[in-house]
Every structure is written in structure tokens, then in C-alpha cells.
N, CA, C, O and CB atoms as a CASP TS submission, in Angstrom:
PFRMAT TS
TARGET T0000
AUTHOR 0000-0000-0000
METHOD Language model
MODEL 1
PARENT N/A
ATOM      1  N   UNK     1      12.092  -9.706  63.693  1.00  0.00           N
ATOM      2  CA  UNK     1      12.099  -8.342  64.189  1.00  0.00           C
ATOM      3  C   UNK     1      13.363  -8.126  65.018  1.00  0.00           C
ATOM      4  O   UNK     1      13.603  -8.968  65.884  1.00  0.00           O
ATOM      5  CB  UNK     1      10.823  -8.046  65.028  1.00  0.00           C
ATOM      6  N   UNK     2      14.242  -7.049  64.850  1.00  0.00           N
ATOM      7  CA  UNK     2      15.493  -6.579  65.514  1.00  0.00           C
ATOM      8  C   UNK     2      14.946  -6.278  66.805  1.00  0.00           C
ATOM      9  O   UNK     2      13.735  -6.151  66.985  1.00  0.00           O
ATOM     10  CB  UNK     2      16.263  -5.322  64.825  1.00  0.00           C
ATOM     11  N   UNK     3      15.845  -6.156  67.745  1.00  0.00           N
ATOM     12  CA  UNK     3      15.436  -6.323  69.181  1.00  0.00           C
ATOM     13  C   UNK     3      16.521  -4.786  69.682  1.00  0.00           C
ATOM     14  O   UNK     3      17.746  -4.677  69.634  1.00  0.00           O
ATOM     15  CB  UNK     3      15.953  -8.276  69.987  1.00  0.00           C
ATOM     16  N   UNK     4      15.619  -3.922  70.074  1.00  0.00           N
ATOM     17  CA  UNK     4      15.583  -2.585  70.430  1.00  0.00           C
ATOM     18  C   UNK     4      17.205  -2.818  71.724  1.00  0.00           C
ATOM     19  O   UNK     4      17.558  -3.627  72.582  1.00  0.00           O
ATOM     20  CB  UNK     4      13.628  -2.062  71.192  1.00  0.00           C
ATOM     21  N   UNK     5      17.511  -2.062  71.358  1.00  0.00           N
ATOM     22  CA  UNK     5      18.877  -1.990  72.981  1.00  0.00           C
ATOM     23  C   UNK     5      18.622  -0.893  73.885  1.00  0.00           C
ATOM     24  O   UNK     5      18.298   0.188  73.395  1.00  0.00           O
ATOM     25  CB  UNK     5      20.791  -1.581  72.531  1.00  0.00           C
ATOM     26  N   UNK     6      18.709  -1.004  74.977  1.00  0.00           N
ATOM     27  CA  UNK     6      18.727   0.396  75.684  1.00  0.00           C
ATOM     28  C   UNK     6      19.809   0.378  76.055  1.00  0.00           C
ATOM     29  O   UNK     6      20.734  -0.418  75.892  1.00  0.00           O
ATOM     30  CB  UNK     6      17.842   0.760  76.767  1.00  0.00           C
ATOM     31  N   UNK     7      19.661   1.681  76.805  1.00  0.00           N
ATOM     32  CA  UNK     7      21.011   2.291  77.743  1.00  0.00           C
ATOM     33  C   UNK     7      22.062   1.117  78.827  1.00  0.00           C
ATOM     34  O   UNK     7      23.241   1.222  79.164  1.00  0.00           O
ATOM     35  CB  UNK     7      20.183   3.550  78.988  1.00  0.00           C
ATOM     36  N   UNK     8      21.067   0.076  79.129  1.00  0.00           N
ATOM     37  CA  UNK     8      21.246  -1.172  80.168  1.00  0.00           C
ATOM     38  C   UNK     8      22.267  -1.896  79.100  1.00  0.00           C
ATOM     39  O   UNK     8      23.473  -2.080  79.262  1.00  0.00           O
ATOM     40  CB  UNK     8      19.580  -2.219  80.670  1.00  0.00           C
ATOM     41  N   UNK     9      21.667  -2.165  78.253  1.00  0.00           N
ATOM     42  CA  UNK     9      22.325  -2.921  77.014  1.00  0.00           C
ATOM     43  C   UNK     9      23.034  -2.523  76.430  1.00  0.00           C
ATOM     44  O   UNK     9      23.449  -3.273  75.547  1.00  0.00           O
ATOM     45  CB  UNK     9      21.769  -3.279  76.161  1.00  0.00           C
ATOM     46  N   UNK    10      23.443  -1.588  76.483  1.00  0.00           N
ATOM     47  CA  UNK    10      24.593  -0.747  75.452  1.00  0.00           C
ATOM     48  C   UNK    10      25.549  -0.641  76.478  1.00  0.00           C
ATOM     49  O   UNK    10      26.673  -0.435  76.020  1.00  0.00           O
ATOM     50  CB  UNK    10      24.164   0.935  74.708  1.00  0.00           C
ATOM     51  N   UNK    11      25.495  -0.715  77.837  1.00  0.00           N
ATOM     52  CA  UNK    11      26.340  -0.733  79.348  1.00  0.00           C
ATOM     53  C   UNK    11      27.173  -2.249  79.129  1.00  0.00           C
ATOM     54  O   UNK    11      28.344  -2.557  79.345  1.00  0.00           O
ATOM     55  CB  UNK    11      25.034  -0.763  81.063  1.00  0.00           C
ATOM     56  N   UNK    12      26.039  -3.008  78.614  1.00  0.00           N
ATOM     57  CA  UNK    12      26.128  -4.412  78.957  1.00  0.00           C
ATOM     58  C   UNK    12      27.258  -4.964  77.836  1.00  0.00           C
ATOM     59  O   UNK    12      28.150  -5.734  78.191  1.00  0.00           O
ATOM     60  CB  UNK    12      24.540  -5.195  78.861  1.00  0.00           C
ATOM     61  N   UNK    13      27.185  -4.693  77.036  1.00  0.00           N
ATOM     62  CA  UNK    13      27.863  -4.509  75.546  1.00  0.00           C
ATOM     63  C   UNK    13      29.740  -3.981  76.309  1.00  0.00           C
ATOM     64  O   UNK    13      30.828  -4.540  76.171  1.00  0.00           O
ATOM     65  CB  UNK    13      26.693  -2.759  74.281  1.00  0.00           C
ATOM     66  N   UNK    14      29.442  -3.019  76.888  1.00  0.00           N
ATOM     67  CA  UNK    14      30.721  -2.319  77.202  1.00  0.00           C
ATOM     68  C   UNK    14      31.709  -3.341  78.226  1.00  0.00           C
ATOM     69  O   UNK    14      32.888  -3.695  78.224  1.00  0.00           O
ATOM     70  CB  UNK    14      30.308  -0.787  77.992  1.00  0.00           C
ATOM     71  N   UNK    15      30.400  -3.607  79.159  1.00  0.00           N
ATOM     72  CA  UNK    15      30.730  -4.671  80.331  1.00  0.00           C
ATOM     73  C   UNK    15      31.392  -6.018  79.792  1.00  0.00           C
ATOM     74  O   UNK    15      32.440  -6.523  80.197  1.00  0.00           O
ATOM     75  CB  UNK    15      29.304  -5.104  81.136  1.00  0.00           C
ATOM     76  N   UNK    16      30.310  -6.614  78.509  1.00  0.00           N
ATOM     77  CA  UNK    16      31.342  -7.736  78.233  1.00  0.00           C
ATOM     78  C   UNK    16      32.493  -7.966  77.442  1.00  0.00           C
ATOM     79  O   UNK    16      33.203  -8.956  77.265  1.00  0.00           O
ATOM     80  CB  UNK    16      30.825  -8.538  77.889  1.00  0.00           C
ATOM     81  N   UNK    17      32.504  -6.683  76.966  1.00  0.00           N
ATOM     82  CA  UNK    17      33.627  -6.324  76.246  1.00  0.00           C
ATOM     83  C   UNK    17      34.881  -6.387  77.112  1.00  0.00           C
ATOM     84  O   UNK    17      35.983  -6.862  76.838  1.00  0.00           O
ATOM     85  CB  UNK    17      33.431  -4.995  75.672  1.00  0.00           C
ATOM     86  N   UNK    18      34.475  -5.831  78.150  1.00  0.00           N
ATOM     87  CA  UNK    18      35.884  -5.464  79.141  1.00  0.00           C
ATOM     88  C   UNK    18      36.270  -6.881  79.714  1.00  0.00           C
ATOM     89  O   UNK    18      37.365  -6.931  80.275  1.00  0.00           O
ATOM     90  CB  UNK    18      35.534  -4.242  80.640  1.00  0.00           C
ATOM     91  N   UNK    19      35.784  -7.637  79.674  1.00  0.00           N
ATOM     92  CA  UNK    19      35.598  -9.267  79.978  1.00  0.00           C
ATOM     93  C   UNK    19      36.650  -9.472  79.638  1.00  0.00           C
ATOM     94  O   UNK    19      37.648  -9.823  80.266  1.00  0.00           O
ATOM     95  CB  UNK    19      34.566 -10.231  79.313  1.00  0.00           C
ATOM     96  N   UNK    20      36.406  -9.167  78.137  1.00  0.00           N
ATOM     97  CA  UNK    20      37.403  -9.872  76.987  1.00  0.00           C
ATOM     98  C   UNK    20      36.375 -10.917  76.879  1.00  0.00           C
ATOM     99  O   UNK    20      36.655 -12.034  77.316  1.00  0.00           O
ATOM    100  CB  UNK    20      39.182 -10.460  77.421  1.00  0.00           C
ATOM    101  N   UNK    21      34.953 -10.654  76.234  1.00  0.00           N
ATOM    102  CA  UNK    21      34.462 -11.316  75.330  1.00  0.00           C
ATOM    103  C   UNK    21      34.338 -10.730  73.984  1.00  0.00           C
ATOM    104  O   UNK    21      33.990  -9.579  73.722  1.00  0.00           O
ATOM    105  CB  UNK    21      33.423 -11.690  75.760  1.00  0.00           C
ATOM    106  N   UNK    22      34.791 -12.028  72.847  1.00  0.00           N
ATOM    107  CA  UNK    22      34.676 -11.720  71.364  1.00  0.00           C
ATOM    108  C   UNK    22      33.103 -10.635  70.971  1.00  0.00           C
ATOM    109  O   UNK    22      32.221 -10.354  71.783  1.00  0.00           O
ATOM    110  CB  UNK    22      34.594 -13.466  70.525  1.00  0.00           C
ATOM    111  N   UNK    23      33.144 -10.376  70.076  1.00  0.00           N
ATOM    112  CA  UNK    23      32.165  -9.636  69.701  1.00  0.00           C
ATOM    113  C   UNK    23      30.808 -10.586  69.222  1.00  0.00           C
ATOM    114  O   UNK    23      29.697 -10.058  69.166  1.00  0.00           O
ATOM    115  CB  UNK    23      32.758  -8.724  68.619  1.00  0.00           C
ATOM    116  N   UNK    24      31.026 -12.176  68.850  1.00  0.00           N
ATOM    117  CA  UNK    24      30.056 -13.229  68.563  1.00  0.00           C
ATOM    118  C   UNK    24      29.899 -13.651  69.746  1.00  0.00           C
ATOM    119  O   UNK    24      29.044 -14.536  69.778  1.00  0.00           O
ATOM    120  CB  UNK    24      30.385 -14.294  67.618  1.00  0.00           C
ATOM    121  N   UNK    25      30.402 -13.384  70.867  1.00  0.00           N
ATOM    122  CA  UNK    25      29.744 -14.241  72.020  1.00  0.00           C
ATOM    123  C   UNK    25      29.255 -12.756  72.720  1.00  0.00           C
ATOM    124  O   UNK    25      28.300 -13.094  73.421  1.00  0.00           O
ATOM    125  CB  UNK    25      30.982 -15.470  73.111  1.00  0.00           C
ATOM    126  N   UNK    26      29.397 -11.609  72.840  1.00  0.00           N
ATOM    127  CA  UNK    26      28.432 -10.554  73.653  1.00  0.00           C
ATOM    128  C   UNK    26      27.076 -11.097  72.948  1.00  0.00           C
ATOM    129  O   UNK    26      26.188 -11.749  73.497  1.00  0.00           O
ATOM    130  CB  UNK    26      28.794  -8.622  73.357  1.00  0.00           C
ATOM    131  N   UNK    27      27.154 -10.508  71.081  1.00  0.00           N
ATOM    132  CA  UNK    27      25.878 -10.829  70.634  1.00  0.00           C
ATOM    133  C   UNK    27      25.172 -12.787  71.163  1.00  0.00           C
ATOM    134  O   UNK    27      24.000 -13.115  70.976  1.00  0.00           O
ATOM    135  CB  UNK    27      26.145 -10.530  68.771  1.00  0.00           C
ATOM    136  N   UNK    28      25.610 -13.175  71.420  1.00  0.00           N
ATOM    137  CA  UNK    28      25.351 -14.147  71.768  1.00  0.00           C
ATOM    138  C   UNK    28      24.265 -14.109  73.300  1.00  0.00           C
ATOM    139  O   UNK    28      23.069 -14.194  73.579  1.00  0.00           O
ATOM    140  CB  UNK    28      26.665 -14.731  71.759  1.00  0.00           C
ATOM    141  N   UNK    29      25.813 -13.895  74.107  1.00  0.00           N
ATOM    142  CA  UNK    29      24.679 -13.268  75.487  1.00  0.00           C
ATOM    143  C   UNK    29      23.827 -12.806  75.449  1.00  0.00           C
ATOM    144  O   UNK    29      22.869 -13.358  75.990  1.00  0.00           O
ATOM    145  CB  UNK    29      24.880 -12.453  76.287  1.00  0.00           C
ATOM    146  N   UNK    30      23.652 -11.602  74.838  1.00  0.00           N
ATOM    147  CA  UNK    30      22.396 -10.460  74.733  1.00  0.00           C
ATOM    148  C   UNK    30      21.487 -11.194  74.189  1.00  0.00           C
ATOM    149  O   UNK    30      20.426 -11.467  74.752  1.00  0.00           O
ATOM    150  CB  UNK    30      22.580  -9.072  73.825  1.00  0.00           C
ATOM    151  N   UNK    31      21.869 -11.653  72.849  1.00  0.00           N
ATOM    152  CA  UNK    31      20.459 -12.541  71.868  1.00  0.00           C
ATOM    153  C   UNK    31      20.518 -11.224  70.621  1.00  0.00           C
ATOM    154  O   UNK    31      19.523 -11.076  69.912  1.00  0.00           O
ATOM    155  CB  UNK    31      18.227 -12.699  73.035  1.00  0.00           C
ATOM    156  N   UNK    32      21.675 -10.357  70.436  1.00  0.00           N
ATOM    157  CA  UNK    32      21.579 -10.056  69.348  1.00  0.00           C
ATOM    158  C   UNK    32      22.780 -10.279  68.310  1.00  0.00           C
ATOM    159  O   UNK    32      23.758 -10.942  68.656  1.00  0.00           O
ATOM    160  CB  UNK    32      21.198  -8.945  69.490  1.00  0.00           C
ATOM    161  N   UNK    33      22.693  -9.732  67.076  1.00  0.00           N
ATOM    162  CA  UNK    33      23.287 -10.304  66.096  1.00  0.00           C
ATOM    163  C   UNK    33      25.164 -10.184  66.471  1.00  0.00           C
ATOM    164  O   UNK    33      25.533  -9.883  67.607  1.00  0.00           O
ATOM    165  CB  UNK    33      22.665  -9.491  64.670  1.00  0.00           C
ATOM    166  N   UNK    34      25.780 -10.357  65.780  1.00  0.00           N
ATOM    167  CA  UNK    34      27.091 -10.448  65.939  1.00  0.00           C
ATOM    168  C   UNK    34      27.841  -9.145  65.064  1.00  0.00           C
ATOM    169  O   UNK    34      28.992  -8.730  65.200  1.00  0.00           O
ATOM    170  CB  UNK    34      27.504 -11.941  65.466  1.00  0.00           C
ATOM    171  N   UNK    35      26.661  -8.609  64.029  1.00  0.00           N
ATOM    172  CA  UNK    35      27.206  -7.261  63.209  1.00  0.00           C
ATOM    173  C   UNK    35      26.629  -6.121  64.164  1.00  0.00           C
ATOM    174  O   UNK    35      27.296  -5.160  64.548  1.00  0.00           O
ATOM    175  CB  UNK    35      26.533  -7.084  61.410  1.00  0.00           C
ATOM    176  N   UNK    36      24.811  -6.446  64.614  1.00  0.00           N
ATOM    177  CA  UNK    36      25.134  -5.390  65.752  1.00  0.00           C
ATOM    178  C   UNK    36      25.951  -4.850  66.976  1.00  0.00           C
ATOM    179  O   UNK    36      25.946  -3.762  67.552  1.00  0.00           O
ATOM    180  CB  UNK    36      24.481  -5.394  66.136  1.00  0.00           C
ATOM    181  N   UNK    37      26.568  -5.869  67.138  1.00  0.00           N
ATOM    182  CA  UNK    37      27.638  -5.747  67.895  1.00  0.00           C
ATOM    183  C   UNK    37      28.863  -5.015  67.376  1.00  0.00           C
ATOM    184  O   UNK    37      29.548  -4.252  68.058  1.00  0.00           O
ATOM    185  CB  UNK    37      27.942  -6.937  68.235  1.00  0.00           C
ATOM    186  N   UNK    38      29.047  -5.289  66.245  1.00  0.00           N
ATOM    187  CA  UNK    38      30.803  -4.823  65.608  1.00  0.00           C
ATOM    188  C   UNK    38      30.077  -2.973  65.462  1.00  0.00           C
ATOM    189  O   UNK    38      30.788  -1.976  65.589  1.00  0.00           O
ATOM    190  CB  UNK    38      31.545  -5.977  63.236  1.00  0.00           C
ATOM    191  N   UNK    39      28.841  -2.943  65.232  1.00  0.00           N
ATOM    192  CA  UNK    39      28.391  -1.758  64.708  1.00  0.00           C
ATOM    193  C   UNK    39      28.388  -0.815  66.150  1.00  0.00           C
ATOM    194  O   UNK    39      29.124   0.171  66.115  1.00  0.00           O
ATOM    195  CB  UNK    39      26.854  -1.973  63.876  1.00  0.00           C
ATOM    196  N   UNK    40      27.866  -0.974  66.997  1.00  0.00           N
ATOM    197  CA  UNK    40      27.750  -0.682  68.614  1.00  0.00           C
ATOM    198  C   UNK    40      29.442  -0.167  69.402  1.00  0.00           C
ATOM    199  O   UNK    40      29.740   0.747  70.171  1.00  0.00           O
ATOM    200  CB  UNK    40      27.121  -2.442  69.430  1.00  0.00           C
ATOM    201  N   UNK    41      30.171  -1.171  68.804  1.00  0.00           N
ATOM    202  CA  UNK    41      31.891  -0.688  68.967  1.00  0.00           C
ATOM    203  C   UNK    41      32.693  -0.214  68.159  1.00  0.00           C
ATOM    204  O   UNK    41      33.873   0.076  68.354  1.00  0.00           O
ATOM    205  CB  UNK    41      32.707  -1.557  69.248  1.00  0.00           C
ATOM    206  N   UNK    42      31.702  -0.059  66.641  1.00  0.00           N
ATOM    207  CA  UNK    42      32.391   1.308  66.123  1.00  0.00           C
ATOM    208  C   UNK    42      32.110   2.272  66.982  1.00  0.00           C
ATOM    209  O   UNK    42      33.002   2.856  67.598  1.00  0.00           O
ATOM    210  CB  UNK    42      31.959   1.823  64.752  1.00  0.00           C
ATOM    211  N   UNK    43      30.784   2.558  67.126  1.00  0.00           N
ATOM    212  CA  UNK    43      30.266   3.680  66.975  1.00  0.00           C
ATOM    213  C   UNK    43      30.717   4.164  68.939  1.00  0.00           C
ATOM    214  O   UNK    43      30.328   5.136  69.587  1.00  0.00           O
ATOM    215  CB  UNK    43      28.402   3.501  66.268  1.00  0.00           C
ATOM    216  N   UNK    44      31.395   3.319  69.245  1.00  0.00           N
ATOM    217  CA  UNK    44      31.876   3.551  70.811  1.00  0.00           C
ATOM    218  C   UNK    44      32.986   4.052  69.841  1.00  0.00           C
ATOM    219  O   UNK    44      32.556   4.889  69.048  1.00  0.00           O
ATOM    220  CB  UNK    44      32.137   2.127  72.233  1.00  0.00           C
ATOM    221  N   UNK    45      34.244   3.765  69.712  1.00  0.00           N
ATOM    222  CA  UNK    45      35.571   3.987  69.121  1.00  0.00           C
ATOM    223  C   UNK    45      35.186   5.493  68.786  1.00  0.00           C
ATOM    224  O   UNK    45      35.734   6.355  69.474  1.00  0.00           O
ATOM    225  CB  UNK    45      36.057   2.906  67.753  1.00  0.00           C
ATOM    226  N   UNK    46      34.275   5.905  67.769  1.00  0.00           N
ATOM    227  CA  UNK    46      34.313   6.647  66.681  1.00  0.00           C
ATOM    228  C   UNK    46      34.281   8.343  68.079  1.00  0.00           C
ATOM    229  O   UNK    46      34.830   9.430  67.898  1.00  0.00           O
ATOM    230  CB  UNK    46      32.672   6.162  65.255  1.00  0.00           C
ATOM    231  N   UNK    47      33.418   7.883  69.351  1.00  0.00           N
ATOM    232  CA  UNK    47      33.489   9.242  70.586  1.00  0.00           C
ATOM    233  C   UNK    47      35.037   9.291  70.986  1.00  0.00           C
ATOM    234  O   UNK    47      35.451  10.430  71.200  1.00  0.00           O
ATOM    235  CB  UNK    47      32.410   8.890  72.294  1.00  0.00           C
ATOM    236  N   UNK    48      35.958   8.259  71.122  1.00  0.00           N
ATOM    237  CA  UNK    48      37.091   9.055  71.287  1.00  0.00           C
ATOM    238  C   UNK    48      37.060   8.623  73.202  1.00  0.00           C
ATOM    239  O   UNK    48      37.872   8.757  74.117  1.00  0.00           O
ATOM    240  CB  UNK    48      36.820  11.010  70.616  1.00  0.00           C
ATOM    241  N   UNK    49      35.950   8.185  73.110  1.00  0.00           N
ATOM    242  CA  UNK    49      36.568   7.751  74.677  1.00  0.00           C
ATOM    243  C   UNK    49      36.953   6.623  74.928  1.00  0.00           C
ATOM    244  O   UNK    49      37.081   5.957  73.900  1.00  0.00           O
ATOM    245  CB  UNK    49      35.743   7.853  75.741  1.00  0.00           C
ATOM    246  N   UNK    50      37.287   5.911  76.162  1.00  0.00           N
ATOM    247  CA  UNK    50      38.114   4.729  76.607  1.00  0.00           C
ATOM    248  C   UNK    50      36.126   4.080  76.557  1.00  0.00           C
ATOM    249  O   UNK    50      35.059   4.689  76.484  1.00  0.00           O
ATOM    250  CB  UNK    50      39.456   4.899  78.569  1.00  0.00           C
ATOM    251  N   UNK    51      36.441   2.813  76.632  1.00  0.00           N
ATOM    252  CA  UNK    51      35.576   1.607  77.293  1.00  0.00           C
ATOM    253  C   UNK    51      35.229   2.127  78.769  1.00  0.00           C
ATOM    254  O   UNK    51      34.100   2.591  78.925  1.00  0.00           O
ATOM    255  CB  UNK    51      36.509   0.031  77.377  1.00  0.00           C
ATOM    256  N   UNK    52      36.155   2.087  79.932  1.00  0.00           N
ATOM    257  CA  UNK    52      35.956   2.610  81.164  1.00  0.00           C
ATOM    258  C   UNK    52      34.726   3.642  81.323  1.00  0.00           C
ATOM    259  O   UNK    52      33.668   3.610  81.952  1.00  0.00           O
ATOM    260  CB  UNK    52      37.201   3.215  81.523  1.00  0.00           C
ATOM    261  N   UNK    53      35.480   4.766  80.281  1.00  0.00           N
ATOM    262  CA  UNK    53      34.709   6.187  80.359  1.00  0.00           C
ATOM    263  C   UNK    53      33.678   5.938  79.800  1.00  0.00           C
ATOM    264  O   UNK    53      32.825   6.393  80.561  1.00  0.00           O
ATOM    265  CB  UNK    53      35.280   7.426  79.739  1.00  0.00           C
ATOM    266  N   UNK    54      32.972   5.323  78.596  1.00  0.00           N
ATOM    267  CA  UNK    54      31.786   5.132  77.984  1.00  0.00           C
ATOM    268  C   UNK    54      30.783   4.579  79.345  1.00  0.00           C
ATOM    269  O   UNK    54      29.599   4.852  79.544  1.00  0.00           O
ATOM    270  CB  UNK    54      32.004   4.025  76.632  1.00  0.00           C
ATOM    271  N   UNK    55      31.706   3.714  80.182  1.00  0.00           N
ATOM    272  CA  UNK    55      30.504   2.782  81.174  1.00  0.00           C
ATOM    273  C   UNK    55      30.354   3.731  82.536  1.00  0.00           C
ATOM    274  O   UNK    55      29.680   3.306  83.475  1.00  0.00           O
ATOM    275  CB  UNK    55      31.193   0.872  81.748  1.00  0.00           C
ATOM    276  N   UNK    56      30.973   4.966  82.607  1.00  0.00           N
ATOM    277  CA  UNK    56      30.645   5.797  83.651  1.00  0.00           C
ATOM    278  C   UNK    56      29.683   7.019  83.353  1.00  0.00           C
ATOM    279  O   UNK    56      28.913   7.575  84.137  1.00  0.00           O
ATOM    280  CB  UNK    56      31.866   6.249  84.174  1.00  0.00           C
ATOM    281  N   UNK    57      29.951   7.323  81.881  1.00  0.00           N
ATOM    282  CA  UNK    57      28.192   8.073  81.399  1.00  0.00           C
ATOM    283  C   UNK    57      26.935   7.849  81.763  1.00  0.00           C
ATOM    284  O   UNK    57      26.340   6.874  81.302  1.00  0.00           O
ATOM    285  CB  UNK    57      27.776   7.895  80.149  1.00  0.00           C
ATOM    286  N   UNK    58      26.432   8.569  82.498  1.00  0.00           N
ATOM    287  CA  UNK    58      25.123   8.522  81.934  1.00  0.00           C
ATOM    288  C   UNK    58      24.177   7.905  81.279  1.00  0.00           C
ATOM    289  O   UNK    58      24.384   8.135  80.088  1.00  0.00           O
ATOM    290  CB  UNK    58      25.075   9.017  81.523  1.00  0.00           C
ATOM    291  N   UNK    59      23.172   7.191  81.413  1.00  0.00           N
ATOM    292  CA  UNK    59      22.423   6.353  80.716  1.00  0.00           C
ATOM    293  C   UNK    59      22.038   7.340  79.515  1.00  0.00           C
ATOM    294  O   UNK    59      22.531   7.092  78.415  1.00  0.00           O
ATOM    295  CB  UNK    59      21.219   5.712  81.589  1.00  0.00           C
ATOM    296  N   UNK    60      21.368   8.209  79.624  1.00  0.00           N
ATOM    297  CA  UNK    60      20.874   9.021  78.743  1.00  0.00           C
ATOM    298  C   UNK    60      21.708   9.799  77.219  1.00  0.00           C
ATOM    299  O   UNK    60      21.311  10.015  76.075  1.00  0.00           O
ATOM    300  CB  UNK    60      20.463   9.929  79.686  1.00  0.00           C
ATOM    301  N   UNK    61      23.170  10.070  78.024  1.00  0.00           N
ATOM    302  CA  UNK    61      24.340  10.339  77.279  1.00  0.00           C
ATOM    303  C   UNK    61      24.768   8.976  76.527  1.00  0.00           C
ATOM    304  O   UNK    61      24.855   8.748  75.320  1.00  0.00           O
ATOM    305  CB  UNK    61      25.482  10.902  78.259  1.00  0.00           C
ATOM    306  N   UNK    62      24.877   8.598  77.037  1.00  0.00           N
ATOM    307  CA  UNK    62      25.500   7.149  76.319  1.00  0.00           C
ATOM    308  C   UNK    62      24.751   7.002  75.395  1.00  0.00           C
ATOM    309  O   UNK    62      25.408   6.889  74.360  1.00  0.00           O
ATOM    310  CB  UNK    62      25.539   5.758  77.097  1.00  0.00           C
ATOM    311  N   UNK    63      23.391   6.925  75.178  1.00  0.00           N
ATOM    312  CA  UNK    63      22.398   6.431  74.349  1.00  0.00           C
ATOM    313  C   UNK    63      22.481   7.774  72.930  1.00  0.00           C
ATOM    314  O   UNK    63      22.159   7.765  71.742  1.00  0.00           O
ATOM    315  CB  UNK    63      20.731   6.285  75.400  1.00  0.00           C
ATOM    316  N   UNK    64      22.954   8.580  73.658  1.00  0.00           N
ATOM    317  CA  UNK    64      22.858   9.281  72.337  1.00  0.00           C
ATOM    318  C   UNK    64      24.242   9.497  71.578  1.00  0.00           C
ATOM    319  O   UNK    64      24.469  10.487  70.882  1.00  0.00           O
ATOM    320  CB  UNK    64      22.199  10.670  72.575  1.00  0.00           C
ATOM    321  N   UNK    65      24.992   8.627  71.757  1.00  0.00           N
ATOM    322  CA  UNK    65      26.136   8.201  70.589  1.00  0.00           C
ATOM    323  C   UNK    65      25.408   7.839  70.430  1.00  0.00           C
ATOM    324  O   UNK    65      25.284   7.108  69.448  1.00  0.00           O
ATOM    325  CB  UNK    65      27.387   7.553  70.434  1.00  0.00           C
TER
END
């Protein structure tokens, strides 16, 4: 069974990104896959905002990219 992300997790995603962690070691941290991950930073890219700006939204906003 795929394991649901919230708003915390989709923060968290952004957070280790800014690390400068690979996209196989976030999914790693979290405990999810390594394509949900590549899929999670399209779909960041595809709004047109920075990383920064995605992690100062709104929980609620964020979630609905």
C-alpha cells in the first residue's frame, strides 16, 4: 500500500531537497519510493516557483499543487 503524504511531507520533501539531498535518499528518509519523489519535484517545477517560495506557502496551498 502507497503511503499518503501530507502538507508536513511535501514541506519535508522541499526541506531535503534544499539540503542537497539526491532524490533516492529524500525517498529514502521519508520511506517513500524514489519515483514518488522525482514526481513531487516535477510537479513543484511545473508552479513556476523557487524551492524557498514553495516552503513558505501555506500548508493547505501547497497541497493543492
Amino acid at each position: 500500500m502507497a503511503k499518503t503524504l501530507d502538507s508536513m511531507d511535501l514541506k519535508q520533501i522541499i526541506r531535503l531537497h534544499l539540503d542537497g539531498l539526491s532524490n533516492h535518499e529524500i525517498g529514502k528518509t521519508l520511506g517513500i519510493g524514489r519515483n514518488a519523489v522525482n514526481e513531487y519535484m516535477q510537479r513543484f517545477r511545473v508552479c513556476k516557483k523557487t524551492m524557498k517560495e514553495l516552503l513558505q506557502l501555506e500548508e493547505p496551498v501547497l497541497k493543492e499543487l
